[in-house]
C-alpha positions as CSV (number, residue, x, y, z in Angstrom):
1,X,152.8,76.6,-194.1
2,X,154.7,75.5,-196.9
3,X,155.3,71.7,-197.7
4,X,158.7,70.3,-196.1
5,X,160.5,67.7,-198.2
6,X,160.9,66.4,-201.8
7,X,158.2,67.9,-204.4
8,X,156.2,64.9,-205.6
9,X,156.0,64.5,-209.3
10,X,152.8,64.9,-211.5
11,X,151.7,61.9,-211.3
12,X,151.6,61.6,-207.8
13,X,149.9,64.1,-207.2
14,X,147.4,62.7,-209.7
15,X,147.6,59.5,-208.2
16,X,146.9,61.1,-204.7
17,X,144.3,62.9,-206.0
18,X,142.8,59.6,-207.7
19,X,142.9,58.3,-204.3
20,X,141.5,60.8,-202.8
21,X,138.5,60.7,-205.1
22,X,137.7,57.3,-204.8
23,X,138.2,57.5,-201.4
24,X,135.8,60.4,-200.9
25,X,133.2,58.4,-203.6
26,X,133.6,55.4,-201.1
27,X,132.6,56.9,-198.4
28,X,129.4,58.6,-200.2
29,X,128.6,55.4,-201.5
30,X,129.4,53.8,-198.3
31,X,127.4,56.5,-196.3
32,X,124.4,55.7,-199.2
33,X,124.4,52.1,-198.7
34,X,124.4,52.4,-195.0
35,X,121.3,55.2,-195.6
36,X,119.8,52.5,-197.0
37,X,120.2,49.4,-195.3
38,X,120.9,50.7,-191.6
39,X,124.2,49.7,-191.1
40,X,127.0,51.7,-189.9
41,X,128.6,53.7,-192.2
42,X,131.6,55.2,-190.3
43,X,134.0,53.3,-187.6
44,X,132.4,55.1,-184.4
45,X,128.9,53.6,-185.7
46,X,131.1,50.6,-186.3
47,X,133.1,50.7,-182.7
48,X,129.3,51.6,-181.3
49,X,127.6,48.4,-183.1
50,X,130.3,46.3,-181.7
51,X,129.9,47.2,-178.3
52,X,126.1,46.5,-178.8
53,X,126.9,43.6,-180.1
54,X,128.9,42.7,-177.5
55,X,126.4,43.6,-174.7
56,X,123.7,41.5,-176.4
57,X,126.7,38.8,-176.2
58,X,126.7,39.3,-172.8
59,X,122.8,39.4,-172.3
60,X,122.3,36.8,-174.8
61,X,125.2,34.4,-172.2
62,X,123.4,35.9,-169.0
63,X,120.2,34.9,-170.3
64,X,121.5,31.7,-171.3
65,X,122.7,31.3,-167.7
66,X,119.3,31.9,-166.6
67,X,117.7,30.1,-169.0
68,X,119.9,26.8,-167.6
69,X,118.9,28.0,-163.8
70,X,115.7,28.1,-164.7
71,X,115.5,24.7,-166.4
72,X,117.8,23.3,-163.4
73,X,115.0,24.6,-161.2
74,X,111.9,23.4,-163.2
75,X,113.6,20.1,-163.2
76,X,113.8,20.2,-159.3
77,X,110.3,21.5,-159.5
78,X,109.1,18.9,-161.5
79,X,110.5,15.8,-159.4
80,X,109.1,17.6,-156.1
81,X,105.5,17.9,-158.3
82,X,106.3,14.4,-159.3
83,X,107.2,13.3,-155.0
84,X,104.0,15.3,-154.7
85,X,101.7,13.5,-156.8
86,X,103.2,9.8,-156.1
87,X,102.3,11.2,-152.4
88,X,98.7,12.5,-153.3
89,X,98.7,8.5,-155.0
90,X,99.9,6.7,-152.1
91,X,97.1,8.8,-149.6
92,X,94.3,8.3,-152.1
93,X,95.0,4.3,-151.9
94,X,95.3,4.7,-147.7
95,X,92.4,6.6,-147.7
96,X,90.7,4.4,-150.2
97,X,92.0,1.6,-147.8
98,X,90.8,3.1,-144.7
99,X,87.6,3.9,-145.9
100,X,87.2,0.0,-147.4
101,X,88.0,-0.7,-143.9
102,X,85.8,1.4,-141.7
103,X,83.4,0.9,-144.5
104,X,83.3,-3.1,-143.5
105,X,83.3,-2.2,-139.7
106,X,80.3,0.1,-140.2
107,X,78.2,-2.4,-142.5
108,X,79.4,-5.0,-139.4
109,X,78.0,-2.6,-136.6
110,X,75.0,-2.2,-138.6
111,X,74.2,-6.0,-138.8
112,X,75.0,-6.0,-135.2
113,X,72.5,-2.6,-134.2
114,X,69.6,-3.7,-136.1
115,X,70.2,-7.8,-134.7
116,X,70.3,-5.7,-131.0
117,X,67.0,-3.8,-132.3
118,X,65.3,-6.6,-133.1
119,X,66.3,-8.0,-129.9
120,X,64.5,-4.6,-128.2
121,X,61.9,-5.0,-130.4
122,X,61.1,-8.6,-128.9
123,X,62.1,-7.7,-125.4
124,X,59.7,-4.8,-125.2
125,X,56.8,-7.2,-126.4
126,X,57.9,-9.3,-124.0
127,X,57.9,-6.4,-121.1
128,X,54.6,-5.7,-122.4
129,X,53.1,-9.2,-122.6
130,X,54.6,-9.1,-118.9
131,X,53.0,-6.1,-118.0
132,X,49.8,-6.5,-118.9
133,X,49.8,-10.2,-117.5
134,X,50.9,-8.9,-114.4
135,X,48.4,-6.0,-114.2
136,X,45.6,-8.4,-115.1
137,X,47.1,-10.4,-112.2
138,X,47.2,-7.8,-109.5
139,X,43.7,-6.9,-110.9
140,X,42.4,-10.5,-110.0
141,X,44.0,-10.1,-106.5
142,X,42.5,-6.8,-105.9
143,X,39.2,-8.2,-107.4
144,X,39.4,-11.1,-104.8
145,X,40.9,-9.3,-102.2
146,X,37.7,-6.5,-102.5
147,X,35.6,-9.7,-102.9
148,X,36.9,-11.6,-99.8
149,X,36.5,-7.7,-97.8
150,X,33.2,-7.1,-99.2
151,X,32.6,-10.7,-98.2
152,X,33.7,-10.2,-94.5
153,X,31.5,-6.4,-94.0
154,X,28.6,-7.4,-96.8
155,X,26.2,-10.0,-97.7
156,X,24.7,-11.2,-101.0
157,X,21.4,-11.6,-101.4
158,X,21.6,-13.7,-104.5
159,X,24.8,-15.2,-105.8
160,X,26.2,-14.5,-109.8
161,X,23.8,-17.0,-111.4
162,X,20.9,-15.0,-109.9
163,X,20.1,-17.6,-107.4
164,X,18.7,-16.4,-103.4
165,X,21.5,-17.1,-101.1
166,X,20.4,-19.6,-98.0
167,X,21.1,-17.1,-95.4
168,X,18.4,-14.9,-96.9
169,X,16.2,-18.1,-97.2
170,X,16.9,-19.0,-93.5
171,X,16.7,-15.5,-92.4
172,X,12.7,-14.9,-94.1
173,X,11.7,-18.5,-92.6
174,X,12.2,-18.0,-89.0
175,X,11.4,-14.0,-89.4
176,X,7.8,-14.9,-90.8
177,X,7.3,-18.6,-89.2
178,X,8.9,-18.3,-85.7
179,X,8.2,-15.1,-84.8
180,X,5.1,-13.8,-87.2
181,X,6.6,-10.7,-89.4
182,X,5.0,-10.0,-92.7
183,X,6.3,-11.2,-95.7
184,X,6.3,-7.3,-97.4
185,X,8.4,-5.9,-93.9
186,X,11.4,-8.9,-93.9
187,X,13.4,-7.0,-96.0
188,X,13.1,-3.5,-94.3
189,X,13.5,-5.4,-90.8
190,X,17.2,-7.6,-92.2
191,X,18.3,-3.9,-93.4
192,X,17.7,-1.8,-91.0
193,X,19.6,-4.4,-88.2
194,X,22.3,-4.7,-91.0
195,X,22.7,-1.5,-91.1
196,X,22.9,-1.2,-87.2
197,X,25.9,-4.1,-87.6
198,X,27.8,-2.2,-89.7
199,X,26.9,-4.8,-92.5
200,X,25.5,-3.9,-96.1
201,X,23.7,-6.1,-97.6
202,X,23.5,-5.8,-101.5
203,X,20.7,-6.4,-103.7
204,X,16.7,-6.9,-102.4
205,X,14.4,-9.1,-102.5
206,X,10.2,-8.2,-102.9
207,X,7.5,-9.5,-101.4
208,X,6.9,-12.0,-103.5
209,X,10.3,-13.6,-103.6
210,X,9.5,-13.6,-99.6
211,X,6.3,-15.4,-100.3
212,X,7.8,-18.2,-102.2
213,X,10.6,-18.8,-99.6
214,X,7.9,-19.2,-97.3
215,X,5.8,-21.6,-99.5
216,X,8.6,-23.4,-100.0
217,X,9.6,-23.9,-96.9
218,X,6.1,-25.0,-95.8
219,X,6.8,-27.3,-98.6
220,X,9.8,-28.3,-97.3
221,X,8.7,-28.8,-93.5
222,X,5.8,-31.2,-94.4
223,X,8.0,-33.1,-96.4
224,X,10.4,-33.4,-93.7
225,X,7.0,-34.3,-91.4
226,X,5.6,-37.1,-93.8
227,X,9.4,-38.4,-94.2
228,X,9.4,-38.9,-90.5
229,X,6.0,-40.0,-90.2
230,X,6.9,-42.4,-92.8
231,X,10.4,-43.2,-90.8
232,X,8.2,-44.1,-87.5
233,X,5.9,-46.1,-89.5
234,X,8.2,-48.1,-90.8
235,X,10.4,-48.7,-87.3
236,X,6.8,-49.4,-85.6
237,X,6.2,-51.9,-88.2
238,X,9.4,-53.5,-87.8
239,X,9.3,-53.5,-84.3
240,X,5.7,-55.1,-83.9
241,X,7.1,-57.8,-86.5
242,X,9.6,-58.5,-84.2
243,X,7.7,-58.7,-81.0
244,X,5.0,-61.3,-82.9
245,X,7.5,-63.7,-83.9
């Protein structure tokens, strides 16, 4: 289609074409450069760079805005971790208190369990001191009740020191002197009526024991003879004294 309007002169359409030269040089060089350091090199890479630019604006203020909640909510973190820990300091010194406190109570009930063992200690001594008193108490009583029973259905025939009782002295006297029973048959005569009685007699005497219970009382009857002999002599004399003067 042909041109419309004035014709252009020769030298501009030299100057156009100058233009249009460096213009076409610019943009190689242009296009070069941006080869070679990565930046755009045309106005959509240019239009497309500014819209990156301005979303990483935008990200860059959103993650400002998050950075600032974020910090906002550390700080709140921080003076709830700080409430915390003054918290966790205030139950250490209770507890620390408590345990001071219970500690003194528990050291106090010690003193007072082993002052109350001591006590048991000394009262059990004391039970058994009792105890065995009174066991070696009731032991005498049944001793002396036994003796005093023994005592009532049994006869001794000599006493602790080894001495013959008088019954049995008695007994062998008029046994052999009254009524003539031999010395070596007294004890078989007192046992066998003893045991008739319902009496027991414990421990025996021999023969010769018998003998010398009878000497001795033979002994004992003359002396008892001569003393009255000597008795009537002596009233006879007095009495003839008196009828003389």
């Amino acid at each position: 289609m042909p041109r419309k309007g004035p014709r252009r002169s020769k030298e501009q359409r030299e100057h156009t074409r100058f233009i249009s030269t460096v213009r076409h040089r610019s943009q190689e060089e242009l296009k070069s450069i941006a080869a070679d350091t990565g930046l755009p090199a045309s106005k959509t890479d240019v239009q497309r760079l500014s819209q990156q630019i301005t979303r990483l604006k935008k990200d860059v203020s959103n993650s400002t805005r998050r950075e600032q909640r974020l910090k906002e909510k550390l700080a709140k973190k921080s003076e709830e971790v700080s409430t915390l820990a003054r918290a966790h300091q205030e139950n250490e010194t209770a507890m620390q208190d408590i345990k001071a406190h219970y500690a003194d109570k528990l050291d106090k009930s010690s003193e007072k369990v082993q002052g109350l063992q001591k006590t048991v200690k000394r009262l059990r001594a004391y039970i058994r001191g009792e105890t065995k008193r009174i066991e070696r108490t009731v032991q005498k009583a049944i001793k002396q009740v036994t003796r005093d029973v023994r005592s009532i259905n049994a006869r001794h025939v000599k006493t602790p020191q080894g001495v013959v009782e008088d019954w049995v002295r008695n007994l062998i006297c008029v046994l052999v002197g009254k009524y003539g029973t031999p010395a070596s048959r007294v004890y078989d005569l007192v046992y066998s009526v003893a045991e008739a009685l319902g009496i027991k007699i414990v421990g025996k005497w021999s023969p010769r024991t018998a003998g010398r219970v009878v000497d001795e009382g033979g002994l004992a009857a003359e002396q008892m003879i001569i003393h009255s002999i000597w008795s009537c002599m002596g009233m006879s004399a007095v009495t003839r004294k008196s009828v003389e003067s």
